[in-house]
N, C-alpha and C positions, 0 to 999 in steps of 0.2 A: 398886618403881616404875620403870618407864622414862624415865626421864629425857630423853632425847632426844625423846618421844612429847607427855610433860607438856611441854617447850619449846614444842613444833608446838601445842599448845593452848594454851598463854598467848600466844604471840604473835598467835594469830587473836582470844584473847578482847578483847585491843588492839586490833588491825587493825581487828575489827569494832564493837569499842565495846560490846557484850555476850556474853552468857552465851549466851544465844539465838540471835543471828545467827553465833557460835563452832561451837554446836550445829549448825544446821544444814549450813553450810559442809566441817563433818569429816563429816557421819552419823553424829552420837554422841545421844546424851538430853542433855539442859541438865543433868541430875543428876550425868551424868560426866565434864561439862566442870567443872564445878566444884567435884566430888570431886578431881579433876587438879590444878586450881590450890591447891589447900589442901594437898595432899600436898609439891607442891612449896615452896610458903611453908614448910609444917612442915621439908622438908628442910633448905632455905635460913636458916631460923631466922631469916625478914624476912617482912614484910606489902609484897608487890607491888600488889595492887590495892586503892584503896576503893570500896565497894560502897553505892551506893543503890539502892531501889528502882526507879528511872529506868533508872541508868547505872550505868559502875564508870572508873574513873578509877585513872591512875597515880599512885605514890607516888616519894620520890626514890629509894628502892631501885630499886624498878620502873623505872623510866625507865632506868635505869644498865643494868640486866638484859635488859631487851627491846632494847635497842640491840645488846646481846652475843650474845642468843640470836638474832637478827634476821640480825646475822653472818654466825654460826655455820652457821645454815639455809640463807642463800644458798652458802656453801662448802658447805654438802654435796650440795644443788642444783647446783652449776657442776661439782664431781667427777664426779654422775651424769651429767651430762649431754657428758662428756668418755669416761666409762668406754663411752657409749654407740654416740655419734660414732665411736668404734673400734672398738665389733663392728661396726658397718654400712658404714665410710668407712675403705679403707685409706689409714693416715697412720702417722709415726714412727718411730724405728727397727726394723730388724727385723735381729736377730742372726742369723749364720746359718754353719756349721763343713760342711768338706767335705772330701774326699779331696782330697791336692794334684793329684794329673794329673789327676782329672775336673773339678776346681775351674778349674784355667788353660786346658784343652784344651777345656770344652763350658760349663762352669758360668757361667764371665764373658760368654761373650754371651748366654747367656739372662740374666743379669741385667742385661746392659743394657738389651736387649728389654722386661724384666719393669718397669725403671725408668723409661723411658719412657712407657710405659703408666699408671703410675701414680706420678705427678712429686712425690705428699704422702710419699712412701715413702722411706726412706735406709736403703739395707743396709750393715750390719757384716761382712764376708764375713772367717771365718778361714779358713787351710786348713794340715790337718797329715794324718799318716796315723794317729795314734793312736786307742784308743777312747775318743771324745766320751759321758759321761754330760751328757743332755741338760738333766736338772733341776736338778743340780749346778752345774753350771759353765752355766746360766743362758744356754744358745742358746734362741731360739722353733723354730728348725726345724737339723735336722743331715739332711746325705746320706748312707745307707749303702750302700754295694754288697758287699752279703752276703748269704749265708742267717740269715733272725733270726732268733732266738729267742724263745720265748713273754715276751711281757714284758706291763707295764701301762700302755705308751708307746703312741703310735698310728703304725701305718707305712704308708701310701698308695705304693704302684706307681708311679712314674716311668716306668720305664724299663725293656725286658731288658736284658742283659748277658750275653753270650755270652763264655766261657775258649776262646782256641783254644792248643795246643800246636804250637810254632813253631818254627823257625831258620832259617838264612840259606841258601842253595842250595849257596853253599862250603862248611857245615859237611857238607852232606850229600855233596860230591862224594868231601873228603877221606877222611871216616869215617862213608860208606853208611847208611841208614834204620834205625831199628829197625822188626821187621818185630810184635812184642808187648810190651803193657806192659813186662813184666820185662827186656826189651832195652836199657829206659831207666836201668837200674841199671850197665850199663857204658857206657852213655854220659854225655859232660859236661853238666851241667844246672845252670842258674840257678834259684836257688831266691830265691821272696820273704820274708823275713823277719818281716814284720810279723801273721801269722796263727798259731796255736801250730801246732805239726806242718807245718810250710809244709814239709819235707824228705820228705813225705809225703803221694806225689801221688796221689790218688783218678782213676781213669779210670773213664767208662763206657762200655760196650760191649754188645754182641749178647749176651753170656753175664752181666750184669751188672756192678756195677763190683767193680776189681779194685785196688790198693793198692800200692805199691813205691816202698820209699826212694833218692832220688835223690841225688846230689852233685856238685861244680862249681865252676868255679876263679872264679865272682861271686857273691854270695847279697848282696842290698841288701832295703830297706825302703821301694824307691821303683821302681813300675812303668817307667819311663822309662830309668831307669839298667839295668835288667834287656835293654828294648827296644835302648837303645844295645851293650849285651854281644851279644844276637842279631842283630844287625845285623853284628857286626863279627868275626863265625862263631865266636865263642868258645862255645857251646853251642846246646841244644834251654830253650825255658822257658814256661810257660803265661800268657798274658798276656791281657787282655780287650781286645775288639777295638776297644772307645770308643780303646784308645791305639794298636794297631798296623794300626787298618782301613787307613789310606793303604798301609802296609808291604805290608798283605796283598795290598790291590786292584793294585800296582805290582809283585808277583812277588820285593819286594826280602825277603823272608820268606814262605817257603813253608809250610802245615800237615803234617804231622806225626803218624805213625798216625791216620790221616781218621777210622777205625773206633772208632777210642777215645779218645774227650775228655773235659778236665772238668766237669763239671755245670756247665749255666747258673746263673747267679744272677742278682738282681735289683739295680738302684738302686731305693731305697724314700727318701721324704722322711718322718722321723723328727720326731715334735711329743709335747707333754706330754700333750695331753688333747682331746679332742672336745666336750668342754663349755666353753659361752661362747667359741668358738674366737676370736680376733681377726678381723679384715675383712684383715689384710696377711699372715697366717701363712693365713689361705684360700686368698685369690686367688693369692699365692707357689705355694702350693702344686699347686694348680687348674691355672696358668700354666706351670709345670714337667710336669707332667701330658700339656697338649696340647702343649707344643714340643717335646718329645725323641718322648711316643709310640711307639707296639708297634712301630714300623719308624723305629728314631733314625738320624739319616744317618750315624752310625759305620758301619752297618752296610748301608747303601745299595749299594755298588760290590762287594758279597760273595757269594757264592753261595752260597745257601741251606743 
């Protein structure tokens, strides 16, 4: 027996005062309304209703019961109708984990823009550079800027992401260009830490890509601090250009064998599933979508 089903039919054989009026209201037979309420009496090991040919009338069981199951129904009635409210209406909070320099540097005013727009809305905003497991540790949406991997997560395009290989024009005065990948093996190099093999730089080029371990008197885990080493001619390092396009566009960081760089990657907004999506992990998402866009103004003042 369904219990919660038998409930939804005794409180209508109440409500409406019989078997038949019960009946009609659900689309059941009068036979299975009233199979329903006898299974549940037998459960309950009480007589809820008396039953005349006329009518049926409550007993003091009953009366005690349908006040409860009457409850019960409205609560689960007010659930749906909140669970519902929230696919269609974005409200509440909405958790949300990001890389620190794209989180401080591009992410915070799209979420004010995003909060604005939608004032029922309060984001949780973490930001660290580790990898965020999204269903674990219970985000609705993470940013990644990487190449992903096949997974059962869902990952919507934001944004490209363009690595340029870079230094400062002092480095290069000092100690001249590399003129090939493998050049970069005797020169000083900043290396990011937070990637496995980040000591192990991929270039692509005309001949395809090519591979060489680099090394360097910075290696961090935080793009920014790499940028401040490049800036300051302590080496050559590959950086994405969401953090060093002003660098780039003001000549204070020059590129860096033009012919061979590292693979684009992508910013992707990472969520648990496409099914029953929320209404604020959509529109977040959607939102982020058109404001950064195939041309993000990182990369506006750059030459193609």
């Amino acid at each position: 027996m369904d219990r919660f089903a038998a409930m939804r039919v005794f409180v209508e054989v109440v409500d409406g005062g019989s078997f038949t009026t019960a009946s009609e209201r659900l689309g059941l037979s009068r036979a299975a309304v009233s199979k329903s309420v006898m299974q549940l009496e037998e459960h309950l090991g009480a007589r809820l209703l008396n039953r005349t040919t006329r009518r049926v009338s409550l007993t003091e069981v009953g009366r005690a019961y349908h006040q409860r199951c009457r409850e019960i129904l409205d609560a689960v009635k007010a659930a749906e109708t909140v669970a519902a409210r929230a696919t269609a209406d974005p409200r509440g909070t909405l958790t949300v984990n990001a890389p620190h320099s794209f989180g401080t540097l591009h992410l915070g005013p799209a979420l004010a823009a995003y909060c604005c727009r939608y004032p029922r809305v309060q984001v949780a905003l973490a930001l660290n550079d580790r990898f965020i497991d999204v269903v674990s540790e219970g985000f609705d949406v993470v940013i990644r800027i990487a190449r992903l991997e096949d997974s059962s997560l869902v990952a919507q395009r934001i944004a490209p992401c363009r690595i340029v290989l870079c230094t400062a024009p002092e480095y290069l005065a000092v100690h001249g260009a590399p003129q090939v990948p493998q050049d970069l093996a005797l020169h000083a190099c900043l290396v990011y830490t937070n990637t496995p093999g980040g000591d192990n730089w991929v270039l692509s080029g005309p001949d395809g890509d090519e591979t060489v371990r680099v090394s360097g008197p910075v290696c961090a885990d935080n793009g920014e601090v790499l940028k401040s080493a490049a800036l300051a001619g302590l080496g050559i390092a590959q950086l994405p250009t969401f953090i060093i396009g002003p660098e780039l566009a003001a000549g204070r960081l020059v590129p860096v064998l033009p012919s061979h760089q590292p693979p684009a990657i992508t910013v992707h907004a990472v969520y648990p599933s496409r099914r029953h999506l929320s209404a604020k992990v959509r529109t977040f998402v959607d939102f982020l979508s058109a404001y950064f866009g195939e041309s993000p103004s990182w990369d506006g003042a750059l030459p193609a």
